[in-house]
C-alpha positions in Angstrom: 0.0 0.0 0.0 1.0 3.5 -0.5 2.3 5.8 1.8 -0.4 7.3 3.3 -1.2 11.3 2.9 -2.4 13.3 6.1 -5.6 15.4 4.9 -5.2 19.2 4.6 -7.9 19.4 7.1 -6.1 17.0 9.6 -2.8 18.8 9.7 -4.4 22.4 10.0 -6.7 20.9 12.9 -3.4 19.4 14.0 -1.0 22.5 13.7 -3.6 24.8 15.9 -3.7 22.3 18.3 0.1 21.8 18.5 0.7 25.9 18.5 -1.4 25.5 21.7 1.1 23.1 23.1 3.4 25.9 23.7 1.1 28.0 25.4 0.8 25.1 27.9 1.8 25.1 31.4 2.7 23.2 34.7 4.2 19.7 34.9 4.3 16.7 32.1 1.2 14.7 32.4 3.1 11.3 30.3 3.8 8.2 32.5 3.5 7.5 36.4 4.9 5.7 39.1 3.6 3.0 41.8 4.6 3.2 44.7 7.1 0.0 45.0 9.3 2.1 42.2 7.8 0.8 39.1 7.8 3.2 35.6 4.8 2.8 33.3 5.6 4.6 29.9 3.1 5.3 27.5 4.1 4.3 23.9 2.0 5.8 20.9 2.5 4.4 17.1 0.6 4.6 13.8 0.2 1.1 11.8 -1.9 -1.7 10.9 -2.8 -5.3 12.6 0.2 -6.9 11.8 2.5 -4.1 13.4 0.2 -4.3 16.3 1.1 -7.4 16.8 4.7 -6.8 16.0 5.1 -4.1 18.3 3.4 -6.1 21.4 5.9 -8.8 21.0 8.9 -6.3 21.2 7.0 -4.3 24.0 6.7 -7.7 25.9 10.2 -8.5 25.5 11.1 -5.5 26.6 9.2 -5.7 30.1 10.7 -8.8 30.4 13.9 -7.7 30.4 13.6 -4.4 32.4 11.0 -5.5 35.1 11.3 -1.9 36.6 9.5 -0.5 33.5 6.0 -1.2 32.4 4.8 -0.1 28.8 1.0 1.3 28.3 0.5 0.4 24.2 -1.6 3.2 22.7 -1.9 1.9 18.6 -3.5 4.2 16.2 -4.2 4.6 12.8 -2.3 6.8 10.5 -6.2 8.9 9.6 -6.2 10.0 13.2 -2.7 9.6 14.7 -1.9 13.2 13.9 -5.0 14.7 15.3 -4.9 13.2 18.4 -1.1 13.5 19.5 -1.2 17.0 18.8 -4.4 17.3 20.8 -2.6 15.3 23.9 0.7 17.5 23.2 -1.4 20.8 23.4 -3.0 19.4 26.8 0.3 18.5 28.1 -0.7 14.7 27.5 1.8 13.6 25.2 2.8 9.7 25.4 6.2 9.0 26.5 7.6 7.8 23.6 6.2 8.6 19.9 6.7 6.5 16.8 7.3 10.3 14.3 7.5 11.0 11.0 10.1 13.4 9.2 7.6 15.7 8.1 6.7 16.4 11.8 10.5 16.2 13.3 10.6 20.3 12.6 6.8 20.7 13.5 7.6 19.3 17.3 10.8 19.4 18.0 10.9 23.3 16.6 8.2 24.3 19.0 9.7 22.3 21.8 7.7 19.1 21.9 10.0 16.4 21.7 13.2 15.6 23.9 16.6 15.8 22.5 17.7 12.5 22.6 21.5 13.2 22.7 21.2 14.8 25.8 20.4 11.0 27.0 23.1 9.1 27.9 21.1 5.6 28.1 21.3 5.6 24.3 23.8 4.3 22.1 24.3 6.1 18.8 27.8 4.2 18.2 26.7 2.2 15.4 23.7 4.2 13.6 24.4 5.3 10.4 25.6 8.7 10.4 23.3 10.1 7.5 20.4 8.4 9.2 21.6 10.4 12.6 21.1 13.7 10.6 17.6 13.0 9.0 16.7 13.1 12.3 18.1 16.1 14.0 16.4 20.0 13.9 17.9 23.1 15.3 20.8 20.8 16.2 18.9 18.5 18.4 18.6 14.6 17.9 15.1 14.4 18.1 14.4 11.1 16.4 16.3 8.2 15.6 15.6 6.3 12.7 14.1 3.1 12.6 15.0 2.1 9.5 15.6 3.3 6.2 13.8 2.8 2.5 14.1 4.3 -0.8 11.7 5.1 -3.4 11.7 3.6 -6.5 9.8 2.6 -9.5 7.9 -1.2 -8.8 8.1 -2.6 -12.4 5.7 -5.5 -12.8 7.4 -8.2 -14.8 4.1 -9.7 -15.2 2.7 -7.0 -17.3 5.8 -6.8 -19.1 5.9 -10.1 -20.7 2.3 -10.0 -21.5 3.2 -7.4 -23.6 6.4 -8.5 -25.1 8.4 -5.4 -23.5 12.0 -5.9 -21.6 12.1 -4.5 -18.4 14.9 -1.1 -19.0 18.7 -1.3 -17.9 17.7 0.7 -14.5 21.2 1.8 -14.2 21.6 4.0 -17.7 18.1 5.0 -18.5 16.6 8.2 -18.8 13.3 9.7 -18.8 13.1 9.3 -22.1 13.4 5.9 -22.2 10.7 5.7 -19.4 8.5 7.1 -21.2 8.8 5.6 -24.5 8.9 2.4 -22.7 5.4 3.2 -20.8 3.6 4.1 -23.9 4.6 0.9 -25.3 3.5 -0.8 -22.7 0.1 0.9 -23.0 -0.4 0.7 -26.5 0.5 -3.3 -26.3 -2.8 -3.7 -24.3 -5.3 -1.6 -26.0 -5.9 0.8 -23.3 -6.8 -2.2 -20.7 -3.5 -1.8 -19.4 -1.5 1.6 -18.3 2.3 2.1 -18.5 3.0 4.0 -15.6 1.1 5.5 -12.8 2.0 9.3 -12.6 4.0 9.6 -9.2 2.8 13.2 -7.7 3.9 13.1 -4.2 6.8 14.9 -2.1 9.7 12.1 -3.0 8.6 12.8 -7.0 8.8 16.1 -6.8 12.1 15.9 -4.7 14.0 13.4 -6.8 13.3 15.5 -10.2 14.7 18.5 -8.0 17.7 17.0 -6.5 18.4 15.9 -10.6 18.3 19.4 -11.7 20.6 20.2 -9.0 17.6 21.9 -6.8 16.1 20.9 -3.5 12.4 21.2 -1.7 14.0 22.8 0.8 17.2 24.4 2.1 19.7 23.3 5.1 18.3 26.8 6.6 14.6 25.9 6.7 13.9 28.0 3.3 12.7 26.9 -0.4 15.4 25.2 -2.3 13.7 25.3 -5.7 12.8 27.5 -8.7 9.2 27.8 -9.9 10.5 27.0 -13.5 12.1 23.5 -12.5 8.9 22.9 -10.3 7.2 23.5 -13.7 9.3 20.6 -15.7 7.9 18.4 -13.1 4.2 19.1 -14.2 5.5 19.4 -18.1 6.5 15.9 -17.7 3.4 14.7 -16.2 1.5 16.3 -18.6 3.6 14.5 -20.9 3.2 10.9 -19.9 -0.8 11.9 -20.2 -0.5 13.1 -23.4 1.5 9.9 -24.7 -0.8 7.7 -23.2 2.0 6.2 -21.1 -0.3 7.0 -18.4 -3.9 6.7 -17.1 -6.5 9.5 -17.9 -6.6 12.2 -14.9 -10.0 10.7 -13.8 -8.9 7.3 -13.8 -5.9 8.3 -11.8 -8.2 9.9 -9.5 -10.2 7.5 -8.8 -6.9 5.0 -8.6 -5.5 7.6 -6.3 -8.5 6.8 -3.6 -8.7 3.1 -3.6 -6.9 0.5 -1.6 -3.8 -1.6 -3.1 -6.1 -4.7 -3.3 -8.1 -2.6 -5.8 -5.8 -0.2 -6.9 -4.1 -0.2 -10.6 -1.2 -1.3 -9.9 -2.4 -4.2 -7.2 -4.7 -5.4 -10.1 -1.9 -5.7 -12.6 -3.5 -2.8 -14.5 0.1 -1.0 -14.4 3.7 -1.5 -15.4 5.4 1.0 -13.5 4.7 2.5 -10.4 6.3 4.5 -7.6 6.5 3.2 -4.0 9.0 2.2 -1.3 11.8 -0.3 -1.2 9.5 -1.7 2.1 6.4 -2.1 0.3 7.9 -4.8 -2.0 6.5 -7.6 -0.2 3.3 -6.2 0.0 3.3 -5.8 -3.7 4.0 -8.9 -4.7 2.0 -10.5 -2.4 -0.9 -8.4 -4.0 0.0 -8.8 -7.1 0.9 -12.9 -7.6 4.2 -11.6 -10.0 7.7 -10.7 -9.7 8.1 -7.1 -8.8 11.2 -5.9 -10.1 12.5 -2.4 -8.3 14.5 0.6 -10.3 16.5 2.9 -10.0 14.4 5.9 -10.7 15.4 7.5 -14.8 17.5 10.3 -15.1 18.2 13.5 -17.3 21.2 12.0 -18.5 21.2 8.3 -18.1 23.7 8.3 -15.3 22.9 6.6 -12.1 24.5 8.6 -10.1 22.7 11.8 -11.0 19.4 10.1 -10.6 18.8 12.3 -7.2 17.9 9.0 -4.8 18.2 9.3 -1.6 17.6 7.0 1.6 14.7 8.2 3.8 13.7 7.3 7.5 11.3 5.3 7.3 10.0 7.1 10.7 11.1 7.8 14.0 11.4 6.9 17.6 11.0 9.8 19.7 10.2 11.1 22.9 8.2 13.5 24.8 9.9 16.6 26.6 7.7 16.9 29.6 7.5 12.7 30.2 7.9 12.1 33.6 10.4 9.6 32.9 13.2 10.8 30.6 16.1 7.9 31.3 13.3 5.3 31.0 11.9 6.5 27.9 15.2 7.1 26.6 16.7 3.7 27.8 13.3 2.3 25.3 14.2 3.6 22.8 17.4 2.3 23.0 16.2 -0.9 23.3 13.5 -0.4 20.0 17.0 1.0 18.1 20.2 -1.4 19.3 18.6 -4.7 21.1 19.7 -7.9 19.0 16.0 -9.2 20.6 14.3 -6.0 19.0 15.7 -6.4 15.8 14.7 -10.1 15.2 10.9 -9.3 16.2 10.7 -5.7 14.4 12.8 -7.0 11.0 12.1 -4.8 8.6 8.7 -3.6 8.2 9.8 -0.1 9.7 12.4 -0.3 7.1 15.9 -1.7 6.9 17.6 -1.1 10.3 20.2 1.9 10.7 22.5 -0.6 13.0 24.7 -2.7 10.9 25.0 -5.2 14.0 21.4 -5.5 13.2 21.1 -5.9 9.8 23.7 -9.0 9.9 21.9 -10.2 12.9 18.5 -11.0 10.8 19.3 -11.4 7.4 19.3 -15.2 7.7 15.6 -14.8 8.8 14.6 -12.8 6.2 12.1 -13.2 4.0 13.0 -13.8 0.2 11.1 -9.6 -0.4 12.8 -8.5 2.6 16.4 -9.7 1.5 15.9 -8.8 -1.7 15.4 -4.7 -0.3 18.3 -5.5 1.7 20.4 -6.1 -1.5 19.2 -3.3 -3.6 19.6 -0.4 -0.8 23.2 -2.0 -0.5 23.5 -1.6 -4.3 22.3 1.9 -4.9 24.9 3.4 -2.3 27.3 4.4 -4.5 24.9 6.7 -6.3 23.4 7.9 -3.1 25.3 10.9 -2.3 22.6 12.8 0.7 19.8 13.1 1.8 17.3 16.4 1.4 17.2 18.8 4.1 14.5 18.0 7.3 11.4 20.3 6.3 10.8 23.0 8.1 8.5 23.7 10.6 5.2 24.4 8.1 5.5 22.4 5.5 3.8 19.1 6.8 0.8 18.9 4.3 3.0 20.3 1.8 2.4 16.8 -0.1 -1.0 17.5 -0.6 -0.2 20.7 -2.1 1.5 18.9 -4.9 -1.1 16.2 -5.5 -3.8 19.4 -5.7 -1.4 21.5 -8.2 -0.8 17.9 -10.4 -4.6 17.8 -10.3 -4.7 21.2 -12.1 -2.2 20.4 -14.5 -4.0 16.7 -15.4 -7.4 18.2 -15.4 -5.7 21.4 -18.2 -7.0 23.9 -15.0 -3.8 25.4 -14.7 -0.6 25.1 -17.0 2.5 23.4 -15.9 4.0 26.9 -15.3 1.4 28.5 -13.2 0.7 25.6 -11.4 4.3 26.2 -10.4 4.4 29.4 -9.6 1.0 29.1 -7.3 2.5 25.9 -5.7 5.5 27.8 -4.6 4.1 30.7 -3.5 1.0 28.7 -1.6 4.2 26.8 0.4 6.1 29.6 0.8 2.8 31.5 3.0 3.0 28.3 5.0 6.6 28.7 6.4 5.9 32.2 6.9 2.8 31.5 8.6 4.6 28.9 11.2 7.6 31.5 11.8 4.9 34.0 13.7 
């Protein structure tokens, strides 16, 4: 399944209520203590059943372990995760420890929300990936740590390629061209019953076509990285792939944009090519009954290693700055980040772990998906040169900005250009508008 997309609605509701956090006052409501010495921690993730489930196991191992600490599991769902954590921050309520996600790292730790974990000495960042450190910090604070890391990249589905005849591209030397040429074929091959590519409109599309034109989303100093008329390339090239066909109508891609992966394009093998994360791959194939092949996204020039990928957090484990129980929370999330145990019951469904020691630790139990991700993130490092800046505080719906604006272009609204210029200045009102 996708990556899911918190509704404009949801993050404004969720920024006033955070805002309010600051205003708050008197003593940290997370946690509490019995009276023969025993911590309860309250420990708040976004997921599905299966990481429910997950995530008890490694909660139980972890009380087994550390008798002096109990661990009250609050699960939620990504819809309404947002909402209600900044609803508890603002009343001084905040869990203990939060499962985060970059977009927010700015959002909370900027307005003093979250704990800076390198202030902790329970945890161990020894033998964390260093870039993976960074995509975590803000202001210089460690307010996150990684628990894992993905990549995006285009899914190709081989099925749908040798229904129509089509080799799957040399990943390492194409360019957009080729992609595209290569989509329409595979459209054309099926008589419109089948589509190419699906469009790819979110943040990580619009960040990878930056980073390859030597731009970013944003800058190390919190600003916009970007000019309007390399924002506009973006929506000429999805215009483009409509145009040729190599991709679904706008209303079909609408309406694909809302369903679930069971009935989506793509999960139907109604799609060649598709954008998603390294992590989804078993997912994908499990949906789809074929051989999901990933690649390296295209680039201008055919090079690899101008391609603009980058590794991302997968999310974060982070903690409150008014918990009651700061060693504790932080000596947990040590645990979730560096414990052998931890890593053989999490895997890598929150992405591939940060911790080498880790990674070796379960890659003889992964599965054949998993190990495959494990390869390819391994293979793509030479090209992978950094990772985009943290966004600032005011830019966490900024990916629903983009999927508006490509909604404009793909319905001929607005043109590629203005679409651009709109875009940039609509973002640009909503750092300013977090800075007062």
């Amino acid at each position: 399944m996708t990556i899911p997309v918190v509704s404009r609605r949801s993050f404004q509701l969720g920024a006033a209520a955070l805002a309010l956090s600051i205003l708050a006052t008197g003593c940290g409501a997370p946690g509490g203590s019995g009276d023969n010495g025993q911590v309860t921690l309250r420990f708040a993730w976004w997921g599905n059943e299966y990481l429910n489930g997950q995530t008890d196991k490694v909660i139980a191992a972890f009380e087994a372990s550390h008798p002096n600490i109990k661990v009250k599991a609050e699960p939620g769902e990504w819809s309404s995760y947002w909402d209600k954590l900044a609803t508890k921050t603002a009343a001084n309520d905040a869990p203990d420890v939060i499962q985060m996600d970059q977009k927010y790292i700015a959002e909370y730790g900027g307005r003093g929300a979250l704990m800076d974990l390198s202030k902790q000495d329970g945890i161990d960042t020894s033998k964390l990936d260093k870039e993976a450190l960074a995509s975590g910090q803000y202001s210089g604070a460690q307010y996150g740590l990684s628990t894992g890391r993905n990549a995006y990249v285009i899914m190709a589905n081989t099925k749908v390629f040798e229904a129509a005849g089509i080799p799957v591209p040399d990943d390492k030397t194409w360019t957009w061209k080729e992609f595209m040429d290569t989509a329409a074929k595979l459209s054309a091959a099926s008589d419109g019953k089948t589509y190419g590519a699906a469009y790819g409109s979110n943040e990580a599309d619009l960040i990878i076509w930056l980073r390859q034109h030597g731009e970013n989303l944003y800058s190390a100093d919190g600003k916009l990285g970007f000019e309007a008329g390399t924002a506009a390339s973006f929506w000429e090239r999805l215009k483009e792939q409509r145009d040729s066909k190599a991709s679904p109508p706008a209303n079909v891609a609408t309406e694909d944009g809302g369903a679930s992966l069971e009935q989506s394009l793509f999960g139907t093998n109604r799609v060649g090519m598709a954008w998603w994360w390294t992590n989804q791959l078993g997912s994908l194939e499990a949906t789809t009954g074929s051989n999901i092949k990933m690649l390296r996204a295209p680039s201008v020039d055919g090079a690899a290693a101008s391609n603009g990928m980058y590794y991302k957090p997968t999310m974060f484990w982070s903690a409150s700055s008014r918990s009651k129980h700061p060693k504790e929370a932080a000596e947990f999330i040590n645990y979730l980040t560096n414990s052998p145990e931890a890593g053989a019951i999490l895997m890598t469904d929150r992405g591939v772990p940060t911790n080498s020691d880790i990674v070796s630790g379960i890659t003889s139990s992964l599965k054949p998906a998993d190990t495959t991700v494990v390869g390819f993130l391994k293979d793509i490092a030479p090209d992978i040169k950094d990772a985009p800046p943290v966004p600032p505080v005011g830019a966490g719906s900024v990916q629903n900005v983009i999927k508006r604006y490509t909604d404009e272009v793909l319905y001929d609204r607005q043109t590629p250009q203005a679409a651009a210029e709109a875009f940039k200045k609509e973002v640009q009102g909503m750092l300013d508008s977090a800075r007062k």
